[in-house]
C-alpha positions in Angstrom: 4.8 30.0 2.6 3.3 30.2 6.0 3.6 27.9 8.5 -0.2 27.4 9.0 -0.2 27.0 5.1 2.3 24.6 5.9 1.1 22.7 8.2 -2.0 22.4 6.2 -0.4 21.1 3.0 1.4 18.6 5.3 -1.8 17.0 6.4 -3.6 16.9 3.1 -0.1 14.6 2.0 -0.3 12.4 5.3 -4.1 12.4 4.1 -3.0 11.3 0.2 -0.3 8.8 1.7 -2.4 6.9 3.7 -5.0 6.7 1.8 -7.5 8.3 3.4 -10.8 10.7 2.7 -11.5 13.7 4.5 -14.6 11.6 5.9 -12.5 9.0 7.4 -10.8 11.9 9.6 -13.9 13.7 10.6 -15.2 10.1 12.1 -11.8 9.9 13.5 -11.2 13.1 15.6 -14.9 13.2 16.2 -16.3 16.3 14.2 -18.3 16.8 10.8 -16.7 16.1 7.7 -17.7 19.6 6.4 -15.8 21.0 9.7 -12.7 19.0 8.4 -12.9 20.7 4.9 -13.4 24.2 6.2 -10.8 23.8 8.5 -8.1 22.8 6.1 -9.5 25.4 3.8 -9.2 27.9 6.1 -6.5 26.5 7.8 -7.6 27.3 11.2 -8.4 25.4 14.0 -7.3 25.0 17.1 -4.3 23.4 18.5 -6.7 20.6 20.7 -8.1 19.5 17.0 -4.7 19.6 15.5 -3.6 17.3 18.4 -6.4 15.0 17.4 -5.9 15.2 13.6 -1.8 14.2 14.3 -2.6 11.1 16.7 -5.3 10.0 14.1 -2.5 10.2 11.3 0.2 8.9 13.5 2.5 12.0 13.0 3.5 14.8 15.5 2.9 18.3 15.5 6.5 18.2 14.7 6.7 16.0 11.3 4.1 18.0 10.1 6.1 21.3 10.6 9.0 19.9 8.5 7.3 17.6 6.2 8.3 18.6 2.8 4.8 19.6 0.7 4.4 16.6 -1.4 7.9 15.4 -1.6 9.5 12.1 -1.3 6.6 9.8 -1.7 7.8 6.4 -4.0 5.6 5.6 -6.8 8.0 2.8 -7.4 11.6 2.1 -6.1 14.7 1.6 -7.8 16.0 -2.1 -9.0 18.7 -1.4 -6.0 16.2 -1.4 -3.3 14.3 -4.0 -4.7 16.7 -6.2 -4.9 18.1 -5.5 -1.0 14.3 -6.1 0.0 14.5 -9.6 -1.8 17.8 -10.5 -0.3 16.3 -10.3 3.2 12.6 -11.2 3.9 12.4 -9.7 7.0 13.0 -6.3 4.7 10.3 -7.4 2.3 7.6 -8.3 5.1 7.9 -5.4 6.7 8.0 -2.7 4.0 4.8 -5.0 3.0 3.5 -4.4 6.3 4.2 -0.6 6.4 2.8 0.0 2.6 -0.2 -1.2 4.2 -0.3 1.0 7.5 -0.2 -1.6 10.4 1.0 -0.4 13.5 3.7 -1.3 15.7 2.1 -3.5 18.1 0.8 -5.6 15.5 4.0 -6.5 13.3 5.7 -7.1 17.1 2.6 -9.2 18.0 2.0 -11.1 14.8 5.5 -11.6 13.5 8.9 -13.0 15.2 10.4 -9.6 15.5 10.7 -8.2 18.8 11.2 -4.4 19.5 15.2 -4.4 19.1 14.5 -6.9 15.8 11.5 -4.6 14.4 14.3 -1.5 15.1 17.0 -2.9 13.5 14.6 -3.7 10.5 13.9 -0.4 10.3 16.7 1.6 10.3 18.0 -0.3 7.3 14.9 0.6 5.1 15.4 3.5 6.9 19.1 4.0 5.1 17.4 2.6 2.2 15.1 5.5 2.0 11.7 3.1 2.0 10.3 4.4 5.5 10.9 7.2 7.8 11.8 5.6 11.3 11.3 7.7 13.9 12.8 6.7 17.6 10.8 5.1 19.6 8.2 3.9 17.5 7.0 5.6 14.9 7.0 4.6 11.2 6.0 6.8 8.3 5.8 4.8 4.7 7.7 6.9 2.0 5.6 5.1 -0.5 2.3 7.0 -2.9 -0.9 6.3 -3.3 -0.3 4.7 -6.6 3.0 3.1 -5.7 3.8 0.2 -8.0 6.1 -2.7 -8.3 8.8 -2.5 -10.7 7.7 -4.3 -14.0 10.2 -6.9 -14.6 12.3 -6.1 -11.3 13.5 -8.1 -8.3 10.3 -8.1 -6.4 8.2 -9.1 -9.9 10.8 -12.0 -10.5 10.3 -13.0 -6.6 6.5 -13.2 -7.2 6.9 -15.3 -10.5 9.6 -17.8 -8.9 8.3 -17.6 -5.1 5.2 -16.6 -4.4 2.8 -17.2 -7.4 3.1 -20.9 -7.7 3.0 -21.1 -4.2 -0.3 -19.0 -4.5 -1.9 -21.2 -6.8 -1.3 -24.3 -5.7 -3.8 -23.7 -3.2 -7.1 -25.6 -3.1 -8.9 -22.8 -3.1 -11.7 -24.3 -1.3 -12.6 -21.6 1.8 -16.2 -19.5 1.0 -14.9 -16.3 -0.1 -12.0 -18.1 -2.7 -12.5 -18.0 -6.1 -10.3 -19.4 -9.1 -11.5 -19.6 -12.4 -9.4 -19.6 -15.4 -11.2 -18.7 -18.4 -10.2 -19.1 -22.5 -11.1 -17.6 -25.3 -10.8 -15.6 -29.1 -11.8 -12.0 -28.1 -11.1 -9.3 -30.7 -9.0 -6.3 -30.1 -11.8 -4.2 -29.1 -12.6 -6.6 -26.7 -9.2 -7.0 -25.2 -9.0 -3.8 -24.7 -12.2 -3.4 -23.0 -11.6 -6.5 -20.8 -8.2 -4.3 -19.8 -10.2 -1.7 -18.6 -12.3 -4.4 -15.9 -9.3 -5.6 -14.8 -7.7 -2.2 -14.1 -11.6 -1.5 -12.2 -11.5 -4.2 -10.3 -7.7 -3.7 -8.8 -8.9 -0.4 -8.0 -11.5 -1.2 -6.0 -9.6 -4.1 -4.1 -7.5 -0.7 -3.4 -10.5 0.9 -2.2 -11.6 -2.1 0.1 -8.3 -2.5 1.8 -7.7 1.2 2.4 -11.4 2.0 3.9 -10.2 -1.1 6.2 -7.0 -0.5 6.7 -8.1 1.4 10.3 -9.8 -1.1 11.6 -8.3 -3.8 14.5 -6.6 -6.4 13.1 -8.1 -9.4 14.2 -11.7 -7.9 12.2 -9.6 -8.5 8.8 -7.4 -11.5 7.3 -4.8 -11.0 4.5 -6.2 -11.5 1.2 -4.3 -11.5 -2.0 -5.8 -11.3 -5.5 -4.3 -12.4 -9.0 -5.4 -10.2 -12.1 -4.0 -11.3 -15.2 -4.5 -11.5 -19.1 -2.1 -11.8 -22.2 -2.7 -12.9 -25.6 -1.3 -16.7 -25.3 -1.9 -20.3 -26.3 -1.1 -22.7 -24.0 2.6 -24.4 -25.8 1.3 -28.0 -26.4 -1.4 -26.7 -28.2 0.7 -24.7 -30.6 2.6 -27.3 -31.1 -0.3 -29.4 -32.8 -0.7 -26.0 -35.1 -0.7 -26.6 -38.8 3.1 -25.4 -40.0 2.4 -22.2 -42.4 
C-alpha cells in the first residue's frame, strides 16, 4: 500500500470515528464538498489542504502516517475496563467526555481537573487502551461509531443503581423536558414495530449530537435521553391476578 493510499484511508477512519460527513470537512477547511470527495478519491491534494484537513480532525500529519487502516476502534469494551472506569469517576467522565469529542480546554475549564490532573487521567485510559494520549495535549478516542455499552456490565449496572433513579427523579419541568410513561396490550406485531421507533429515534439523537458536536460549548447543554420498553406488569398488579 502506498503511503498516499495510506494516508487517505487514515482520514476516511478519523472521518468514521468522529463522526463526521465529508460535508462537515469541506465547511471546515474551507473548500466544496465535491473537492473533498475528489480529493480522497484521488488522493491528491496538496500538503497546505492536508494541513488543514489534520487541524480540523485534531490529528497530525504524523498519526495519520501510522494510523493502522481501520484498526482498533471499540465497539464495546471488555467487563475489565468497565469495571476500572466505574471504580474511578474521574475515569468514567472523561472517557464520557472523549466519546463525545470535547477538547481539552473545555474538560480543564468545565471540570476540576487541571492539566497535570487531566494527564494523569489520561495516561491510565491510556494503559487501559480506551484513548490514545498524545503528549502535550492531544486525545484520540479509540471508540466506533457504533460503540455500545456492555449489556449487563459494570457501566449498565452503574446506570441502573446510580444514575437512572437519580435521572428520574427530576421534575422534569424546563421547556424542552419531556416524560411520559405510557401502558398498554400491543400485539407482537406491534412490539416489534414499536422496537423499530425506538431504535429510529436513538439514532437520530446520534445524528443531532454529532452534527453538533463541533460547535463551542457554551451554544449546547448536556442532554440525556431514556429509551425503554419490555413486556412487564407493574408487581402489585400481578399480584391481584386470578391464580391459574
Amino acid at each position: 500500500m502506498s503511503a498516499a493510499t495510506s494516508i487517505v484511508q487514515a482520514i476516511r477512519g478519523a472521518l468514521r470515528e468522529r463522526r463526521m460527513t465529508y460535508r462537515e470537512l469541506a465547511a471546515a477547511i474551507g473548500v466544496s464538498e465535491p473537492t473533498v470527495k475528489r480529493d480522497l478519491s484521488r488522493g491528491d491534494f496538496s500538503l497546505s489542504r492536508l494541513d488543514r484537513i489534520c487541524d480540523a480532525l485534531d490529528l497530525s500529519i504524523t498519526d495519520l502516517a501510522h494510523a493502522p487502516a481501520g484498526a482498533g476502534l471499540l465497539t464495546q469494551l471488555s467487563e475489565q475496563q468497565e469495571r476500572a472506569l466505574v471504580r474511578d469517576p474521574r475515569l468514567l467522565v472523561v472517557t464520557y467526555l472523549a466519546v463525545n469529542d470535547w477538547k481539552w480546554n473545555d474538560i480543564t475549564a468545565t471540570f476540576q481537573l487541571d492539566d497535570n490532573a487531566l494527564i494523569s487521567v489520561l495516561l491510565r485510559l491510556d494503559d487501559l487502551g480506551i484513548v490514545d494520549y498524545r503528549p502535550p495535549r492531544r486525545i484520540r478516542k479509540r471508540t466506533a461509531r457504533n460503540f455500545a455499552w456492555r449489556k449487563d456490565g459494570p457501566v449498565h449496572d452503574f446506570f441502573l443503581s446510580r444514575v437512572a433513579p437519580e435521572f428520574l427523579r427530576a421534575p422534569f419541568d424546563a421547556p424542552t423536558d419531556e416524560l411520559r410513561f405510557i401502558g398498554g396490550m400491543l400485539a407482537p406485531a406491534s412490539l416489534a414495530q414499536m422496537k423499530v421507533a425506538v431504535a429510529r429515534l436513538a439514532q437520530e439523537f446520534e445524528e443531532y449530537a454529532r452534527r453538533d458536536a463541533r460547535l463551542a460549548l457554551e451554544s449546547k447543554n448536556g442532554c440525556s435521553m431514556l429509551l425503554a420498553m419490555r413486556q412487564w406488569e407493574f408487581s402489585e398488579f400481578t399480584r391481584l391476578r386470578r391464580k391459574r
